[in-house]
N, C-alpha and C positions, 0 to 999 in steps of 0.2 A: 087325532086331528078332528075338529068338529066344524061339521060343513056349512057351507055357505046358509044353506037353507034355517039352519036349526039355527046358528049363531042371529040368522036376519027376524027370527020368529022370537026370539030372548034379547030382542032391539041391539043387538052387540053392532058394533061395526064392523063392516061387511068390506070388501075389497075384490071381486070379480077382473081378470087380468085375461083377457085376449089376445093372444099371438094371431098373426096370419104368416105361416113357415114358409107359404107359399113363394117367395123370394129368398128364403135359404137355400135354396139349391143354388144362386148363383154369389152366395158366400164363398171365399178362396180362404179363407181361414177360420175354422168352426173352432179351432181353442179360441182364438179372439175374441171370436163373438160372445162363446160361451162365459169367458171372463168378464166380460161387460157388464153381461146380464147381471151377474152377482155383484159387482163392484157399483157399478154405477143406478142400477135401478133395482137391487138388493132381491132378487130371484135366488130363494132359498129352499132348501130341506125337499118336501115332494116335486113343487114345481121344478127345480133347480133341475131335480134325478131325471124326472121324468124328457126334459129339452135335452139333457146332455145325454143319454140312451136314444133319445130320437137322432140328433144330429152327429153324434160321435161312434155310436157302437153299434154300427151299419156296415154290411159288406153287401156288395152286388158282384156280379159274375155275368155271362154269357153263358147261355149251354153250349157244348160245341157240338153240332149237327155234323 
């Protein structure tokens, strides 16, 4: 994969994509979403792995005191 920087320095075109997740927590459906991304605004390959490990292959817990 060659990075933004070296693609932007060899005049390639460049494509910079910022999420803010910070409203995914009050998603009720994280396959949904996560289908979107790829369907509809074509969120592929690193980016793709990288959202769907964030929002999907998470566990939280409580200790129990």
């Amino acid at each position: 994969m060659i990075s933004v920087y070296i693609a932007a320095d060899k005049k390639k075109a460049t494509v910079l994509f910022g999420v803010d997740l910070s409203a995914a927590v009050d998603i009720s459906n994280y396959e949904v979403f996560i289908s979107r991304l790829e369907r509809q605004f074509g969120v592929h390959s690193g980016a793709f792995s990288v959202l769907h490990s964030y929002l999907l292959d998470r566990q939280q817990f409580v200790p129990h005191m």
